[in-house]
Backbone as CSV, one residue per row, in Angstrom:
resi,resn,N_x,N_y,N_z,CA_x,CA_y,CA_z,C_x,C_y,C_z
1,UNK,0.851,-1.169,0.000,0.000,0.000,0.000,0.896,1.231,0.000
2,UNK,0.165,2.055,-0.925,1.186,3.420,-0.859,0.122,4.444,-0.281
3,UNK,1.401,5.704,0.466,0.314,6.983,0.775,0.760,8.320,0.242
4,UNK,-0.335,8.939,0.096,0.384,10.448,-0.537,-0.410,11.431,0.628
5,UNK,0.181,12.260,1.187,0.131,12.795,2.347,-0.923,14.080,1.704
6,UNK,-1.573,14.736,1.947,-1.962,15.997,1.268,-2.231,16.902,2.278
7,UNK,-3.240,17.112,3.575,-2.879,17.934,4.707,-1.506,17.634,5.353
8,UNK,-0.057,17.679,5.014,0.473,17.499,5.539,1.162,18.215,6.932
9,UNK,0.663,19.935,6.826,1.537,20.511,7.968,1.057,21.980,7.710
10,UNK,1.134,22.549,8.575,0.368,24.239,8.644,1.687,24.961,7.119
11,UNK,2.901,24.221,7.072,3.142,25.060,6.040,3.680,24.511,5.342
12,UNK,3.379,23.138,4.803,4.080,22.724,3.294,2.571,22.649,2.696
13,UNK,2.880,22.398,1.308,4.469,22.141,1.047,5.000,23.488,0.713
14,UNK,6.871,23.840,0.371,6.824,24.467,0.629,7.967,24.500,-0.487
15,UNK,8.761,25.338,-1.425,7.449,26.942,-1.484,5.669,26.594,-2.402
16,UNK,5.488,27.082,-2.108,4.087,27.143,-2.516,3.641,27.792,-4.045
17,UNK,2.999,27.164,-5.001,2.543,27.602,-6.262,3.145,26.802,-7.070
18,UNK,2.846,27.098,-8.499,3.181,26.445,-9.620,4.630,26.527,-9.964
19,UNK,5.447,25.231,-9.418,6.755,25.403,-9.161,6.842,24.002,-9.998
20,UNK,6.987,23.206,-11.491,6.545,22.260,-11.947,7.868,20.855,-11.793
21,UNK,9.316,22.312,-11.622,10.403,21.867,-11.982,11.019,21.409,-10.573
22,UNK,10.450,21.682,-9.291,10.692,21.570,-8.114,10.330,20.191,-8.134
23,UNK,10.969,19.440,-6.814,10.607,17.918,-6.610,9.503,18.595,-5.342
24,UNK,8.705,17.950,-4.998,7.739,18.018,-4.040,7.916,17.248,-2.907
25,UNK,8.361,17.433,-1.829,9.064,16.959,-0.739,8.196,16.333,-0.273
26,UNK,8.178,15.237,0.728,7.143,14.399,1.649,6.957,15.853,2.629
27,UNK,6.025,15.532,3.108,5.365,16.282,4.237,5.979,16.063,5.571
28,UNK,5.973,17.161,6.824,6.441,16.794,7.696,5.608,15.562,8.445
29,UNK,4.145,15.387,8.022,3.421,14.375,8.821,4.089,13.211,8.429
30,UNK,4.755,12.883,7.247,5.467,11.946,7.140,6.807,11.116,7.217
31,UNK,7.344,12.586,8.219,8.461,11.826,8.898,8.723,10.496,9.382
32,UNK,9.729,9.984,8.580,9.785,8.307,9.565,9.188,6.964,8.640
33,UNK,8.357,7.707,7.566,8.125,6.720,6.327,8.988,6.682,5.548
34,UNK,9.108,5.223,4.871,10.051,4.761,3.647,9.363,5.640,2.439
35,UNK,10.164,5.927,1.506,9.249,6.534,0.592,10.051,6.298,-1.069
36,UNK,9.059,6.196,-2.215,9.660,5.498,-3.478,9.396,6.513,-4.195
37,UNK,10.327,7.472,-4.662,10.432,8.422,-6.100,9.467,8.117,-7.176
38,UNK,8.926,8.768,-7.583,8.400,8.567,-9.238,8.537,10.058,-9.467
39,UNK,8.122,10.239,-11.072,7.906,11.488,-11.856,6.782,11.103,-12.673
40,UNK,6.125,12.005,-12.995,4.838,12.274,-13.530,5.492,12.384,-15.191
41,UNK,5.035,12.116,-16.182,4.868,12.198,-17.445,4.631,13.891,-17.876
42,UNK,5.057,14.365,-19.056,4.613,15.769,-18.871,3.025,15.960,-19.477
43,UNK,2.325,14.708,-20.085,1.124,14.789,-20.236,0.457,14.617,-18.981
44,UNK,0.530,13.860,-18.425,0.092,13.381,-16.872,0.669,14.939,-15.743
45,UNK,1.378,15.433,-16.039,1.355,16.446,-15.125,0.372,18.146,-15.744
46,UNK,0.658,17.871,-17.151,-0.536,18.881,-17.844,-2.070,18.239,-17.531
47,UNK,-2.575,17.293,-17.135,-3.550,16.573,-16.983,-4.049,17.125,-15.500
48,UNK,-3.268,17.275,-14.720,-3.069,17.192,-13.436,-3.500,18.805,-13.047
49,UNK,-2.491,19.384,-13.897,-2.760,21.311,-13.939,-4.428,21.444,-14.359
50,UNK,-4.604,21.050,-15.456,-6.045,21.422,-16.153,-7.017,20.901,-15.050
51,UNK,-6.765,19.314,-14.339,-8.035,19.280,-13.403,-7.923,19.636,-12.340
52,UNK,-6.914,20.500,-11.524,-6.805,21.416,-10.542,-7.554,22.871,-10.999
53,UNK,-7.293,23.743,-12.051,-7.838,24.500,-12.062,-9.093,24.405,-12.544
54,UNK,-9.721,23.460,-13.243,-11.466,23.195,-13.256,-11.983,23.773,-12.236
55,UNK,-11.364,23.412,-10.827,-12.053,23.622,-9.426,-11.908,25.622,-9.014
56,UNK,-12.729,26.318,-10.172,-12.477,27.577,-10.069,-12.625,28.262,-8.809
57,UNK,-13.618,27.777,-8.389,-13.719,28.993,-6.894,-12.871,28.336,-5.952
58,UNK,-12.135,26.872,-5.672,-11.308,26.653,-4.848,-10.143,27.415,-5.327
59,UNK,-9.473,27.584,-6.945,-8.750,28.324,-7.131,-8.703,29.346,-7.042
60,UNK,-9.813,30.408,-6.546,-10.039,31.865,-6.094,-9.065,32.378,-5.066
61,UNK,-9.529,31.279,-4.138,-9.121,31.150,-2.457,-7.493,30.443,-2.575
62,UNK,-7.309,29.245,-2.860,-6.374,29.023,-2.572,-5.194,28.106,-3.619
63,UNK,-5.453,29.092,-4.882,-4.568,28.590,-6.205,-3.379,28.564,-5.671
64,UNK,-2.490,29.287,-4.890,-0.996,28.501,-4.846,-0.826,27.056,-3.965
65,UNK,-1.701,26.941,-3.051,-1.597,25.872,-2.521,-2.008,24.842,-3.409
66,UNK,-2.872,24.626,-4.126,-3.259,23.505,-5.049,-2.197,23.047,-5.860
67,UNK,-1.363,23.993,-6.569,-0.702,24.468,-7.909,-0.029,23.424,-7.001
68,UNK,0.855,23.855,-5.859,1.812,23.123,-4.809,1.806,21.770,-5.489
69,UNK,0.937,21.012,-5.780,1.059,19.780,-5.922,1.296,19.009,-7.448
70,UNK,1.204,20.086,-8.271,1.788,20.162,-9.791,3.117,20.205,-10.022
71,UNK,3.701,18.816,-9.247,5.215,18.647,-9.909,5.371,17.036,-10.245
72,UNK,6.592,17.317,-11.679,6.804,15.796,-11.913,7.606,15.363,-11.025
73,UNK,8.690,16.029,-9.998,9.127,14.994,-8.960,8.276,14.575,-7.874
74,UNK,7.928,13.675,-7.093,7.267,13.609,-5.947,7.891,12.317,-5.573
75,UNK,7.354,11.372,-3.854,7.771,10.470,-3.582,6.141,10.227,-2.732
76,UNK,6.176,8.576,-3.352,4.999,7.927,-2.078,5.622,7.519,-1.144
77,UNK,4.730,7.489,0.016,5.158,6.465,1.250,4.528,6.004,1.945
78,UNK,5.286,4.392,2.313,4.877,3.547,2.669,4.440,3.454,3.662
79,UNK,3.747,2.650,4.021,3.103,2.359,5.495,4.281,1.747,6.216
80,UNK,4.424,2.222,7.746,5.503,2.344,8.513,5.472,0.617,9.343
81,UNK,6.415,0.137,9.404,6.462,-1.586,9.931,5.919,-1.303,11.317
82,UNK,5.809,-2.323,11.811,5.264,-2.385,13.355,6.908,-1.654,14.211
83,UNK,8.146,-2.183,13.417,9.013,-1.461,14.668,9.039,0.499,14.226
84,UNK,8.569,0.700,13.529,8.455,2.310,13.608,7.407,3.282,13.975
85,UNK,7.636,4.193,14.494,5.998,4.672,15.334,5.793,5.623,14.202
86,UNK,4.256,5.781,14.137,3.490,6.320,13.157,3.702,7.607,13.170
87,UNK,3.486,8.163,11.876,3.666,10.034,11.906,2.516,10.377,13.184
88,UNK,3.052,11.722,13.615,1.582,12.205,14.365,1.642,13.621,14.415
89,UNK,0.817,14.097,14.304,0.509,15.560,14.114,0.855,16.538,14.478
């Protein structure tokens, strides 16, 4: 099972907005997880832009934070073994 963190922390990710070329860091809630690299395709990340901004009035309020998540670097992570203690808030 993989996880992708999305409330991760009062201030990531960080910097914030349409940054495409930036890798997108794990979140601090996910300190302590294993985590596996991928990159997004540049169709799959234009895919990604267009159905973020569909959501117009969330983009009113809070287009750089959304944008935040429009990069081809990112990393999932894994669910933590029984000997590691779970992220916590």
């Amino acid at each position: 099972m993989r996880y992708w963190i999305v409330h991760g922390g009062e201030f990531w990710p960080i910097p914030r907005g349409y940054e495409p070329d930036l890798e997108l860091n794990p979140p601090p809630l996910g300190h302590g997880l294993s985590q596996t690299p991928f990159e997004l395709e540049p169709e799959e990340e234009q895919r990604k832009r267009l159905a973020i901004n569909a959501y117009r009035t969330q983009m009113e309020v809070m287009s750089s934070f959304l944008l935040s998540f429009v990069r081809h670097k990112r990393a999932l992570l894994h669910e933590p073994d029984a000997q590691q203690p779970r992220p916590t808030r």
